[in-house]
Structures are given as C-alpha cells and as structure tokens.
C-alpha positions in Angstrom: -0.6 -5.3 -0.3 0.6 -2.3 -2.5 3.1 0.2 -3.1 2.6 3.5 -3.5 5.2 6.2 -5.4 4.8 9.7 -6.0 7.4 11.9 -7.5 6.6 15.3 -8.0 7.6 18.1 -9.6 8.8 16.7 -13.0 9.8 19.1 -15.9 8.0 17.5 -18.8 4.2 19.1 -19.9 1.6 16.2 -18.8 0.4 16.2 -22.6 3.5 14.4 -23.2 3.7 11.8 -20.7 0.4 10.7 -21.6 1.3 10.0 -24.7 3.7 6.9 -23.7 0.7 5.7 -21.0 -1.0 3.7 -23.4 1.4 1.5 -24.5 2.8 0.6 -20.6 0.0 0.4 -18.7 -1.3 -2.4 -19.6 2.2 -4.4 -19.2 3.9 -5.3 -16.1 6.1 -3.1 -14.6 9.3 -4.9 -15.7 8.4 -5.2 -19.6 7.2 -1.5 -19.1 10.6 -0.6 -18.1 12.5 -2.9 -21.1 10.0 -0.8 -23.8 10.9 2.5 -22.1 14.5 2.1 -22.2 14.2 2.0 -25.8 12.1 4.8 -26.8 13.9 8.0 -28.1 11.7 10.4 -26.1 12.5 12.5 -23.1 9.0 11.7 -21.5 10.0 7.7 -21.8 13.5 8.8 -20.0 11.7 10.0 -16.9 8.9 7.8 -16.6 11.3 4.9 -17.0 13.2 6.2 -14.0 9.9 6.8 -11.7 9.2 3.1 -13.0 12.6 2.1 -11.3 11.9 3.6 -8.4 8.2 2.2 -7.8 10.0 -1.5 -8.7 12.6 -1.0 -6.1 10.2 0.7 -3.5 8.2 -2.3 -3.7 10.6 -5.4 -3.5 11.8 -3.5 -0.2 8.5 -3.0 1.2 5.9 -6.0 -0.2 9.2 -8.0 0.0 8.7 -9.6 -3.1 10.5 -10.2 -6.7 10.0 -7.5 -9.6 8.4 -10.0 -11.7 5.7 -10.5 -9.2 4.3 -7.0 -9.5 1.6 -5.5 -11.7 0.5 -2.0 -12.2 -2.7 -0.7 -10.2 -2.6 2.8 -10.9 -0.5 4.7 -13.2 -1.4 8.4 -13.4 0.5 11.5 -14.8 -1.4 14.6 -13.1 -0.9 18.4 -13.5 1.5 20.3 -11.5 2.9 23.6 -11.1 2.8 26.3 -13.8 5.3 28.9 -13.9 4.3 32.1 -14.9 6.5 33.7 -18.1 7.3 36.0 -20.5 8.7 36.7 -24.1 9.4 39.8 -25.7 6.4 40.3 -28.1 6.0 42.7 -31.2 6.2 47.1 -30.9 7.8 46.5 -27.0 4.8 44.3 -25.7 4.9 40.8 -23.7 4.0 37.9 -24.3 2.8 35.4 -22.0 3.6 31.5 -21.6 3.8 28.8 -19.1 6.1 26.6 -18.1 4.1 23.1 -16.7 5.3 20.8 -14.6 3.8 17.3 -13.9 3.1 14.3 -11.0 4.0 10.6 -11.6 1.6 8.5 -9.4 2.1 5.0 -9.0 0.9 2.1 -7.6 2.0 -1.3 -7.6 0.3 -4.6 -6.5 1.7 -7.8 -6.0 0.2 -10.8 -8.0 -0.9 -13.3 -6.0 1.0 -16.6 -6.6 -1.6 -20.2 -6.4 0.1 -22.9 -4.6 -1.0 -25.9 -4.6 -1.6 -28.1 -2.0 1.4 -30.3 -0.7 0.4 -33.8 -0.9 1.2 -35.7 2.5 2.1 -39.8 1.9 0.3 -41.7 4.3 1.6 -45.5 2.5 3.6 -46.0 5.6 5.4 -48.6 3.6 7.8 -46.2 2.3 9.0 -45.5 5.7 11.9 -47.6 6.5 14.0 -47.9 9.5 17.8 -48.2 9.6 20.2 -48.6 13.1 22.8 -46.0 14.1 26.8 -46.4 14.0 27.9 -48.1 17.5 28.7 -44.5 19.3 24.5 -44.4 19.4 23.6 -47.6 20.2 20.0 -48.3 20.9 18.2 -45.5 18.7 16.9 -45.5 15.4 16.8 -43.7 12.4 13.6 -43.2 10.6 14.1 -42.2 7.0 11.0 -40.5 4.9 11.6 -41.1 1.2 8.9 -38.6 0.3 9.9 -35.6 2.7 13.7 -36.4 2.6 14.1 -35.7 6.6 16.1 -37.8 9.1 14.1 -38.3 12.6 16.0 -39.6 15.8 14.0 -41.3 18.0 
C-alpha cells in the first residue's frame, strides 16, 4: 500500500529544494522531519511541512504508525513561471521570472515480519479446576500458555 501527496504551487525556485533532497531521502520520513526542523533555510521550512502532511495522510489512510513508513518517491518538479519585469538602464526592461515548484511524495509502509505463534500441544499444562456452587456441574479449563478461561 502507499500514499500519495502532491502539493502544488510552492513559492520557492526548485534549484533550492533540491538542494536539502540529498540529505532526507535516504532517511525515514520521521528523522527527515527531526533534520528539517533544524535547518535555517526557507526550502527546509516548506518541505518539512509537505513532509507533515504526507505523515499524517498516511497514518489515516495505510492506518499505520509514522515510524512504520519509508519514502518511495520524493520529487521536487518545476511549476509555474511568472512572467516579470525590472526597470533596466536608458528607460528599457528587464526581464525575470518568478518560479514556482511541485512537492511529490510517496510513502510506503514497511512491512513488519512476524513470527509464527507457537501453539503448546503438552496437554499436561492444561488443568482443570470446579466452579463456585451457583454453577454446579461445569468446569473450568484453564490454558497456562494462552491465558484464556473456557466453560464447558
């Protein structure tokens, strides 16, 4: 099962989200977060919030803890570009753009090995026991190995 989150539309240049990729894709999503919280950069603010919202998207929807999930995908692609101009030398224009960027992300959750549960078949661990007087004439059979109380 995965997750998938887009957020769109982002007012940071795609250059510079890139440059914090490197050092959180390759970490789970909730140390990702911890290391983004720290860094001093506007790019670590936003992709630590698109981050949170991919985490919290998941656990609702793969119904699983945050610690369970790993990153698939993690992709910062181009967006808009807004068209712009500065006032330039002897009255002329000069052009710029203003870029926008896409988060993409997709989270998987790990999948946990169980092992399997051992059954006791010693019956000699089984023991019976007799009822209070209000129940006279059943028995109580008491597992010591499963802990569960069977009426007969």
């Amino acid at each position: 099962m995965e997750s998938r989150t887009y957020i769109r539309n982002q007012k940071i240049t795609p250059k510079k989200l890139r440059f914090m990729l490197e050092s959180v894709k390759k970490e789970s999503p909730v140390v990702a977060m911890q290391k983004l919280m720290y860094t001093p950069r506007k790019g670590a603010r936003m992709l630590y919030k698109a981050i949170q919202s991919a985490v919290s998207n998941a656990k609702n929807t793969l119904k699983v803890e945050g610690d369970m999930l790993q990153f698939k995908t993690l992709l910062i692609e181009e967006g808009q570009k807004l068209k712009r101009m500065r006032a330039g030398g002897r009255g002329m224009a000069k052009p710029f753009k203003r870029k926008y960027s896409h988060i993409k992300i997709i989270l998987i959750a790990k999948e946990v090995k169980t092992e399997p549960k051992q059954i006791a078949e010693d019956t000699s661990k089984v023991k019976s026991q007799k009822l209070p007087a209000g129940k006279a004439g059943s028995k109580v059979v008491v597992s010591k190995t499963k802990r569960q109380v069977k009426t007969k």
